[in-house]
C-alpha positions as CSV (number, residue, x, y, z in Angstrom):
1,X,-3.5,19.5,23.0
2,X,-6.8,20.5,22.9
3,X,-8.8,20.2,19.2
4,X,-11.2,22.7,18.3
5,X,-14.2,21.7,15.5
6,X,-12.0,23.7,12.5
7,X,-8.7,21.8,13.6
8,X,-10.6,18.7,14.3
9,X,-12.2,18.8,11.1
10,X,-8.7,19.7,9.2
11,X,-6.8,16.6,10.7
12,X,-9.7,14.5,9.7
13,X,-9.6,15.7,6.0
14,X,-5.8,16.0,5.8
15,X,-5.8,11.9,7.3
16,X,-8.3,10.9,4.5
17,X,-6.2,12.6,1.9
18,X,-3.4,11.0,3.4
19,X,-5.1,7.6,3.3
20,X,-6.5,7.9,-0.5
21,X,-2.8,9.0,-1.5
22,X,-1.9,5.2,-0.3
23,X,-4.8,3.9,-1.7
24,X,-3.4,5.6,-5.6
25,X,0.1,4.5,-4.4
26,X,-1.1,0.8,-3.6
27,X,-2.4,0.3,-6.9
28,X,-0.2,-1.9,-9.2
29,X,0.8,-1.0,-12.8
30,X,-0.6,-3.2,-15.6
31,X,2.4,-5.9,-15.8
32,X,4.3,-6.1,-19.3
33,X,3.6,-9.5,-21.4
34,X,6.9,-11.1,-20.6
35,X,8.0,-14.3,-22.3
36,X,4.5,-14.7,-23.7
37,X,2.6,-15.0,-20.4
38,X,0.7,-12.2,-17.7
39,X,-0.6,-13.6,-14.8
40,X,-2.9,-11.6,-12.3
41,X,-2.1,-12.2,-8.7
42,X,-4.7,-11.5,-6.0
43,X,-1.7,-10.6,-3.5
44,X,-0.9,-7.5,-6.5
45,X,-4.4,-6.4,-6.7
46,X,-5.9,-4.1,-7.7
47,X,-4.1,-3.6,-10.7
48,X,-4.8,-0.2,-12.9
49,X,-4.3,-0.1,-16.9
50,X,-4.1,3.1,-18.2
51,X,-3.5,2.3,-22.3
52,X,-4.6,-0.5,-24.3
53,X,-3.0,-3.8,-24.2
54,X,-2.6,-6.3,-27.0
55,X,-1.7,-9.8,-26.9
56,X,-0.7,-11.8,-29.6
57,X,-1.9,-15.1,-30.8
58,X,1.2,-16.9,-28.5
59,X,0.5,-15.0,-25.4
60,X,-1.5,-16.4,-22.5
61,X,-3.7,-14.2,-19.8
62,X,-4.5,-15.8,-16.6
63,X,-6.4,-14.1,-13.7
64,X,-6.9,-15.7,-10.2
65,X,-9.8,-15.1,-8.0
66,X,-10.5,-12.2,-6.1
67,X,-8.4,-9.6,-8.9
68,X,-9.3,-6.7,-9.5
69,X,-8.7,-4.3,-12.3
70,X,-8.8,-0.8,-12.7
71,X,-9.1,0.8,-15.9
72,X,-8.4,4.1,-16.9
73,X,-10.3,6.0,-19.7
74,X,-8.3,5.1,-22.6
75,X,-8.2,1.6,-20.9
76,X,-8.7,-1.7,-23.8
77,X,-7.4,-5.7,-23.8
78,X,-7.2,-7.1,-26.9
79,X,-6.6,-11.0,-26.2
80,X,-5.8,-12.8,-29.6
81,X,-4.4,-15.4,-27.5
82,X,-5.3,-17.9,-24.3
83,X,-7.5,-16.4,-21.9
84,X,-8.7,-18.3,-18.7
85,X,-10.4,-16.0,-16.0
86,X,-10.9,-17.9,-12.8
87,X,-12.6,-16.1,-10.3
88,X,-15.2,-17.8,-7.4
89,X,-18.5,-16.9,-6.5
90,X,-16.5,-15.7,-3.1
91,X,-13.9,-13.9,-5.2
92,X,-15.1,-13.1,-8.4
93,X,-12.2,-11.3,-10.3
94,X,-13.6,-7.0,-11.5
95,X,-13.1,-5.2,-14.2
96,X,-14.2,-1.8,-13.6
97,X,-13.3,1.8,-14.5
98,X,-11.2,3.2,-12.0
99,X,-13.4,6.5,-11.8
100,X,-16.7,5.5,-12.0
101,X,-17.8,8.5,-13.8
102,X,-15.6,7.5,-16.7
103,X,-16.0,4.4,-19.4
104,X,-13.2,2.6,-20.5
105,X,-12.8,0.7,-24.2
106,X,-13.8,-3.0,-22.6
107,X,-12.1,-6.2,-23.3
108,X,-12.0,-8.1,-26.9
109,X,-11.6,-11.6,-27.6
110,X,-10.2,-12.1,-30.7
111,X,-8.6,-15.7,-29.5
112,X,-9.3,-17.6,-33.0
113,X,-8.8,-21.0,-32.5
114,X,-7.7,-21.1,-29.1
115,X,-11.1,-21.1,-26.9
116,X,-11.1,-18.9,-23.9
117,X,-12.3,-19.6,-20.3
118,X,-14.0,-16.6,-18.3
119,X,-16.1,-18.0,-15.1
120,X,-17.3,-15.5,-12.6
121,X,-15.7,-12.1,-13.8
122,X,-17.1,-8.8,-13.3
123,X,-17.5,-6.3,-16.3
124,X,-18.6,-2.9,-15.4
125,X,-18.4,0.8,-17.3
126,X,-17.1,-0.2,-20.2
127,X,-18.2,1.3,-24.1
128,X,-18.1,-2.2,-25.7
129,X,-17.0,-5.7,-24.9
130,X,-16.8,-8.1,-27.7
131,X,-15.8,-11.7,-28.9
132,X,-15.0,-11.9,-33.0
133,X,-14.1,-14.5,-34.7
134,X,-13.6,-16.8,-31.4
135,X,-15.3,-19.6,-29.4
136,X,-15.4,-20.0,-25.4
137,X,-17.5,-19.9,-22.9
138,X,-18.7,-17.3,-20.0
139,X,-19.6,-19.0,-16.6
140,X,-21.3,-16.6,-14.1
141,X,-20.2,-13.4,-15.5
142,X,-22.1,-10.5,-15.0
143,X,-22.1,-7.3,-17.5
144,X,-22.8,-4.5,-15.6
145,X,-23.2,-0.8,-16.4
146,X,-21.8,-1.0,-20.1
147,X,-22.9,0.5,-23.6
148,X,-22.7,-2.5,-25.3
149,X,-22.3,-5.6,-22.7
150,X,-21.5,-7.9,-25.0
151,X,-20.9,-7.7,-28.7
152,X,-20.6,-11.2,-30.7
153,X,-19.8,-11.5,-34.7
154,X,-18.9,-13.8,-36.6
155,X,-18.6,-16.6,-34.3
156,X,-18.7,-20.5,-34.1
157,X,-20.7,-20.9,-30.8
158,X,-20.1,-18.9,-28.3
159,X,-21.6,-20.3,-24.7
160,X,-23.3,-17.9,-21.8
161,X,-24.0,-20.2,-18.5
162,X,-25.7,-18.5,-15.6
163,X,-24.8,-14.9,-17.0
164,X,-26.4,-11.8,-15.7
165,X,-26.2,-8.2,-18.3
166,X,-28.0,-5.3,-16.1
167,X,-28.0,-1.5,-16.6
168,X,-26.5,-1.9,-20.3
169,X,-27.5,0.3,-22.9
170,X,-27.3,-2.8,-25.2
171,X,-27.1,-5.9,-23.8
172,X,-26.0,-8.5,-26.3
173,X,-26.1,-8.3,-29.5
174,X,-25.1,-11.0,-31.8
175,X,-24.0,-10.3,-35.5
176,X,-23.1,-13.6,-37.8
177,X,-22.6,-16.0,-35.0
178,X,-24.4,-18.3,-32.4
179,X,-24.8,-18.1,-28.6
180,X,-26.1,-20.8,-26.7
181,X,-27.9,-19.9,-23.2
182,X,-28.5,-21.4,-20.1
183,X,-29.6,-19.8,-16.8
184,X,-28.7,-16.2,-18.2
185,X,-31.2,-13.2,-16.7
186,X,-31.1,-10.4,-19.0
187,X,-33.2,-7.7,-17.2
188,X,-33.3,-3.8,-16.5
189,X,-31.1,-2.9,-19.8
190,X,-32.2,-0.4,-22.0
191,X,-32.3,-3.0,-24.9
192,X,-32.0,-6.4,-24.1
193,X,-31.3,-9.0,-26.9
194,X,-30.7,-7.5,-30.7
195,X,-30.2,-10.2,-33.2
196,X,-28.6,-8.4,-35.7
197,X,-28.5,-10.2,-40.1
198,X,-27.1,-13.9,-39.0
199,X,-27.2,-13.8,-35.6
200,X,-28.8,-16.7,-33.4
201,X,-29.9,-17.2,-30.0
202,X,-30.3,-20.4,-28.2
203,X,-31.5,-20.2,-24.8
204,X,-34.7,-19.4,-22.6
205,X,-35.9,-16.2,-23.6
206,X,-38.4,-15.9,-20.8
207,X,-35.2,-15.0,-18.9
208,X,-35.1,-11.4,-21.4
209,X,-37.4,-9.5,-19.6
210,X,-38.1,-6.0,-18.0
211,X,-36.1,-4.1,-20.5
212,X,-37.1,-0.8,-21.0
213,X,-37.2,-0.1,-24.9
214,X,-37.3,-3.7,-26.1
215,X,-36.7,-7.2,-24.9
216,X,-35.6,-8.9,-28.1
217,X,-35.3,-7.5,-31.0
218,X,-34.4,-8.6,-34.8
219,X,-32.9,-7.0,-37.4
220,X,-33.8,-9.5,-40.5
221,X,-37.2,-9.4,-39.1
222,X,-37.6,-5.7,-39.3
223,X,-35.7,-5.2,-42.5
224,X,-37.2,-8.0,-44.2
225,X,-40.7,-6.2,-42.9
226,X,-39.8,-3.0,-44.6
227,X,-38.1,-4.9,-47.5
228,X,-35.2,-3.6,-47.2
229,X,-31.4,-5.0,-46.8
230,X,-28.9,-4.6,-44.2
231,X,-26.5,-1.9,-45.1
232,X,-23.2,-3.9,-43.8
233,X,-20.7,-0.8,-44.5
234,X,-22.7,0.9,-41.4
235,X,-20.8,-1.5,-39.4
236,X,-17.6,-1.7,-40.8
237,X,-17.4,1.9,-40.4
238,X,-18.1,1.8,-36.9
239,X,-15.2,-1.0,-36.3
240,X,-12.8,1.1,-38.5
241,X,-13.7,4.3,-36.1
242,X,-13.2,2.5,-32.7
């Protein structure tokens, strides 16, 4: 059988519609918490999440390298319990919206006294990420595309080792809490580093640079400038809403 151009060009686009219908079909559900454990296989990935998923104080997440995550729009992980994220610098494990024209609700640590472990994880297109309340450490972790990359409040110490936030609209922020830095490149956000009433930063901040409305920025200093006092009920407002 001889193709013409039309009935080339129809096979062509009815095998690539063909081929993205695997791709959809090839994705893995989201697995339930079962007997207080998930654990993300690279042999399952990618994995999509579609709704928000809470895990308790007695429930344990662990990723391995090379996963990847796709979230949908409603898309949030609230980890009150063990979290241990071990991607490679090969096979760093993603967390990305799964249409990139859409932001999902991020991932929250909210791990109390049980510290979490996140080493070379990829965050990308999500409205806020945030640790409350919690202590761990992120190793090679890049923030990527987010409103807020990284949120911190009311923290013990939270540490950032060769991070990278680019493209955020806020980069990190830090409320009540202290992060301590090494090696992290915050560059090419919008805002880069807002110390908000409490917050502390420990690290190199020659490293903040290239931001386009403000490198580093603090909230005491400003208020305490204008002599005026942070209105805390802004925030609690905002938490309440999302």
């Amino acid at each position: 059988m001889i193709l013409t151009g039309k009935k080339f060009a129809g096979l062509v686009a009815a095998t690539l519609a063909t081929l993205c219908g695997l791709a959809v079909a090839g994705e893995m559900p989201f697995p339930q918490i079962e007997n207080g454990k998930v654990t993300l296989l690279e042999a399952d990935s990618p994995y999509l999440l579609e709704q928000g998923v809470v895990f308790s104080s007695n429930d344990t997440l662990v990723v391995e390298p090379g996963v990847t995550v796709l979230m949908g729009e409603y898309a949030k992980l609230m980890l009150r319990g063990s979290v241990k994220i071990s991607g490679t610098d090969a096979n760093p494990v993603v967390f990305r919206s799964a249409d990139s024209s859409e932001s999902w609700n991020g991932i929250h640590f909210v791990s109390a006294n049980r510290p979490f472990e996140v080493k070379n994880l990829v965050v990308e297109n999500a409205f806020r990420n945030t640790v409350f309340r919690s202590k761990g450490i992120f190793e090679s972790v890049r923030f990527i595309n987010n409103y807020y990359g990284l949120w911190i409040d009311d923290v013990p110490e939270v540490f950032l080792a060769r991070c990278e936030f680019t493209r955020n609209r806020f980069a990190l922020s830090v409320r009540a809490g202290q992060v301590m830095s090494a090696e992290t490149k915050i560059s090419n956000n919008v805002y880069g580093l807002y110390l908000e009433a409490g917050g502390k930063f420990d690290g190199d901040r020659s490293l903040i640079n290239n931001n386009l409305e403000a490198d580093v920025r603090s909230e005491a200093d400003e208020m305490a400038g204008q002599g005026k006092k942070v209105n805390r009920n802004i925030w609690h407002r905002i938490e309440t809403a999302f």
